[in-house]
C-alpha positions as CSV (number, residue, x, y, z in Angstrom):
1,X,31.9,-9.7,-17.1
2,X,30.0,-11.6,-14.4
3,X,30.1,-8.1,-12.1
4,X,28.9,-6.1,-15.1
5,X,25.9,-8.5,-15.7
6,X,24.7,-8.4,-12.2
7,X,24.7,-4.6,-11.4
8,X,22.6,-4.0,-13.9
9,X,19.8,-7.0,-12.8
10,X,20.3,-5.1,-9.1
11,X,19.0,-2.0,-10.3
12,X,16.3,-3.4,-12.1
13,X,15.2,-5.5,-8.7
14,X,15.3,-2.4,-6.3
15,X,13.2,-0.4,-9.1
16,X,10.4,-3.0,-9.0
17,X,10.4,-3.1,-5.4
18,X,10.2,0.8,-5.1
19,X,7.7,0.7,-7.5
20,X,5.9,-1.6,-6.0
21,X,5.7,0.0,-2.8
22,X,4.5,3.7,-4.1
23,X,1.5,1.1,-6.0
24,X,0.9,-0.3,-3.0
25,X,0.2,3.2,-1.3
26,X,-1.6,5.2,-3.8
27,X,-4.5,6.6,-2.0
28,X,-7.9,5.5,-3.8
29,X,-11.3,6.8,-2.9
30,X,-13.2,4.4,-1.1
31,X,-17.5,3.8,-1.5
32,X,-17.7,6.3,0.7
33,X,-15.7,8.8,-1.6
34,X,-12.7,9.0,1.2
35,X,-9.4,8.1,0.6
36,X,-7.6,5.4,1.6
37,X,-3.9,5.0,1.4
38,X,-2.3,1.7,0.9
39,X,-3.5,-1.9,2.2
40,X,-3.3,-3.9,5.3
41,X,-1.3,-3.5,8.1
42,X,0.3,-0.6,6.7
43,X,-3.2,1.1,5.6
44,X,-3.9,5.1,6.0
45,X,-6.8,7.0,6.1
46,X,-6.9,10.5,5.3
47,X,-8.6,12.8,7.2
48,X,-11.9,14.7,6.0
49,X,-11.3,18.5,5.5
50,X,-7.4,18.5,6.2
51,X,-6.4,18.4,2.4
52,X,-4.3,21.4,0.9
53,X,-5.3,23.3,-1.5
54,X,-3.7,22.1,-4.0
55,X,-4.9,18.6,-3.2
56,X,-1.5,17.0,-3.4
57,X,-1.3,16.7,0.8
58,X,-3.5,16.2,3.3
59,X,-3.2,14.4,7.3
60,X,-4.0,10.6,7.9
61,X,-4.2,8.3,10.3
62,X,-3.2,4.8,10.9
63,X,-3.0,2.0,13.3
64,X,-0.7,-0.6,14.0
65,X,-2.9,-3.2,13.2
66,X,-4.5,-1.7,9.9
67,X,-7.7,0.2,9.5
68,X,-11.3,-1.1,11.3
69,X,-14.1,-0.6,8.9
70,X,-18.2,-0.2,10.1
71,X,-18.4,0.9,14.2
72,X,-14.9,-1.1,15.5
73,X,-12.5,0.6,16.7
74,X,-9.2,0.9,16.2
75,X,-7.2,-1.6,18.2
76,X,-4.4,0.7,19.5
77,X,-1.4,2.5,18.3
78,X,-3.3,5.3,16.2
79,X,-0.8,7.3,14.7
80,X,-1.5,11.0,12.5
81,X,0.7,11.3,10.3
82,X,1.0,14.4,7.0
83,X,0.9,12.5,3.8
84,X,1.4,12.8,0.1
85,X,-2.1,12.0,-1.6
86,X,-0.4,10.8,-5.0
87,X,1.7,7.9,-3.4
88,X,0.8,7.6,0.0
89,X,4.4,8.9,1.1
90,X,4.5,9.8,4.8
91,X,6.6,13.1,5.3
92,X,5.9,13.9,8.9
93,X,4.4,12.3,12.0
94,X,2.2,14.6,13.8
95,X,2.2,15.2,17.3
96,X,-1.2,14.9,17.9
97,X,-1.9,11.0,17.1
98,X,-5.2,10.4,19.1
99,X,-7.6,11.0,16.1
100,X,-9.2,8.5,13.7
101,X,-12.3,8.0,12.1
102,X,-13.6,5.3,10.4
103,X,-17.0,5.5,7.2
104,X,-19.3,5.3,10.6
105,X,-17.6,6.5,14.0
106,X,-15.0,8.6,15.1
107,X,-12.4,9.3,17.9
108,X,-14.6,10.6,21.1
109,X,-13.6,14.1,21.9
110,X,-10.8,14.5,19.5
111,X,-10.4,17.0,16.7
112,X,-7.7,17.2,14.3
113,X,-7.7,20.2,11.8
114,X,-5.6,21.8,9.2
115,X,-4.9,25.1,8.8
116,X,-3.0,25.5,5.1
117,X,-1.0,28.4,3.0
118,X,-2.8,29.4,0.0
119,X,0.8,27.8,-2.0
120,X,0.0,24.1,-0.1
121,X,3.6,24.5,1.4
122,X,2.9,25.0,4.8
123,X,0.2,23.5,7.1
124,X,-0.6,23.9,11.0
125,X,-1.9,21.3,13.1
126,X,-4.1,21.7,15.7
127,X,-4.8,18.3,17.5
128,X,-7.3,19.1,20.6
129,X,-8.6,16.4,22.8
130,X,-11.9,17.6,25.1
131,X,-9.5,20.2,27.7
132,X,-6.4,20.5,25.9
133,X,-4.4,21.2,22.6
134,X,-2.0,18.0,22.4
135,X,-0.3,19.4,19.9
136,X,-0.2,23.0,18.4
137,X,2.5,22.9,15.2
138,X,3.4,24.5,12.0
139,X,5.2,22.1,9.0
140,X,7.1,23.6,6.1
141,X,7.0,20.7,3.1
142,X,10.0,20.7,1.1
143,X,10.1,17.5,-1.4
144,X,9.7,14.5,0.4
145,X,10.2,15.7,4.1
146,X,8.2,18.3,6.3
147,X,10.3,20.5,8.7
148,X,8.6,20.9,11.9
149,X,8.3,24.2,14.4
150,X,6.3,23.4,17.7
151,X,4.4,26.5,18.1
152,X,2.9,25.4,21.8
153,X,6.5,25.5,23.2
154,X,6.5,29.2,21.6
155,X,2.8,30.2,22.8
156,X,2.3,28.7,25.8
157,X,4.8,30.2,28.2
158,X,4.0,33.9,26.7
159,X,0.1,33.0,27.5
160,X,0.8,31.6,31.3
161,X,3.4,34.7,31.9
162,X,0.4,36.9,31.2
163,X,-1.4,35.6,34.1
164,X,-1.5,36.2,38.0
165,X,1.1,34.3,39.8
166,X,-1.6,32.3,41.7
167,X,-3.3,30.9,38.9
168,X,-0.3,29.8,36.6
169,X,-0.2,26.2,37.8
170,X,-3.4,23.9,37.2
171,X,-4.6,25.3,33.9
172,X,-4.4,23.4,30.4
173,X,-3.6,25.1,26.9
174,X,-6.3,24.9,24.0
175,X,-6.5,26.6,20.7
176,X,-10.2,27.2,20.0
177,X,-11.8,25.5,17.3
178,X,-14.5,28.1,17.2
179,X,-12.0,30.9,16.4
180,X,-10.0,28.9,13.8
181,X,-6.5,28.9,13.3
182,X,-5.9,31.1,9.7
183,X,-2.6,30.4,7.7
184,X,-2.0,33.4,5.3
185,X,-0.3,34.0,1.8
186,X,2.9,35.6,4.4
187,X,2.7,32.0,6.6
188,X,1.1,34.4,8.9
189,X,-1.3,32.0,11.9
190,X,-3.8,33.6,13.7
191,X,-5.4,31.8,16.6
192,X,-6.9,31.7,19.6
193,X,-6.2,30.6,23.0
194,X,-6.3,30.6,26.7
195,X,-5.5,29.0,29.8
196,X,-9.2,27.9,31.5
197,X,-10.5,28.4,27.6
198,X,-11.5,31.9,27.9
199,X,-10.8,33.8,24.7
200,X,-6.8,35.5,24.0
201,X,-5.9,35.7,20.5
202,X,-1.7,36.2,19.2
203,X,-0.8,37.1,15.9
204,X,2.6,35.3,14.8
205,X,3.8,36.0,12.0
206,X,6.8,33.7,10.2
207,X,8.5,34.0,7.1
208,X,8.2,31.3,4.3
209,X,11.4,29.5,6.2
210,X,9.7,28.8,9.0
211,X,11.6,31.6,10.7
212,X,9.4,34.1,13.5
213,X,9.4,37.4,12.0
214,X,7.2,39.3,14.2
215,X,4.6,38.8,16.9
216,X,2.1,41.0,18.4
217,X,-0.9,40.6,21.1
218,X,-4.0,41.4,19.6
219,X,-6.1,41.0,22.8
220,X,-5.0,40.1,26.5
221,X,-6.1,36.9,28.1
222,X,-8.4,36.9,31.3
223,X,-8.6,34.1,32.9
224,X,-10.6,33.2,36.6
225,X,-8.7,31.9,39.5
């Protein structure tokens, strides 16, 4: 009878502390009007214009030592992260992770944006730094977890095959943020890119799986020497 007493006062214990912890990440709007995730160390701040449309996830960033408010910076260990707006749940790490922005500054020569489905299922990340894409990725949500394809590791090798021998070493990889990365209804990205930034654009197109379905060059890439 002792046993049969206790289980049940178990269950209750580890439902107050799960509890507990999605209430002490709910994301609240701060006087600002953006969100913030959570409290103290473990404190999240989503960033502006990455939230789907559906407004149920959007990308965030965090540091190991909390969130700086005013003009401070963070301290180190900035980390972007795709999030869950109604509890704060983290479902992938992004591989980005050198944005942030506070109600007053922001991350010098970094840009982080979101390129979502019309069904807020699937997003792609584009996390450029001033001469290169530091990460270039598409995530397909499912529940609690995000499944992640590295579209760089696809792209890039197609883009430096297309260009003379000679100038293949020394260039850096960047999607332009002009030309924005477009996520349609058939998970189909369109971006832009080239070695030495000059304009290339490649059509991908991947089914709702995450699987490549097709792919196509819509324009050749020039680049100088």
């Amino acid at each position: 009878m002792r046993c049969l007493r206790t289980f049940p006062l178990v269950l209750i214990a580890l439902y107050v502390q799960q509890a507990a912890a999605v209430h002490a990440q709910a994301c609240v709007a701060d006087r600002h009007g953006d969100l913030v995730c959570g409290e103290g160390k473990a404190a999240m701040r989503v960033v502006a214009d990455t939230t789907s449309p559906s407004k149920e996830y959007a990308f965030a960033w965090r540091s190991d030592q909390g969130l700086p408010s005013g003009r401070d910076q963070p301290p180190s260990g900035v980390e972007n992260l795709l999030i869950r707006i109604a509890d704060g749940a983290v479902l992938a790490k992004l591989g980005g992770g050198g944005y942030w922005a506070t109600e007053e500054i922001r991350a010098n020569r970094f840009d982080l944006l979101a390129a979502w489905s019309p069904d807020s299922r699937a997003v792609i990340e584009v996390a450029n730094s001033r001469w290169d894409s530091d990460s270039f990725a598409y995530y397909r949500i499912d529940g609690a977890t995000a499944t992640k394809l590295d579209l760089r590791a696809l792209v890039e090798p197609v883009m430096t095959a297309r260009l003379p021998p000679r100038n293949r070493q020394g260039n850096s990889f960047r999607v332009r943020d002009d030309l924005p990365v477009t996520l349609a209804a058939c998970a189909l990205p369109r971006c832009s890119m080239c070695p030495r930034a000059r304009p290339a654009t490649t059509t991908t197109c991947w089914s709702t799986s995450g699987r490549k379905a097709a792919s196509r060059p819509r324009r050749s890439c020039r680049c100088g020497g």
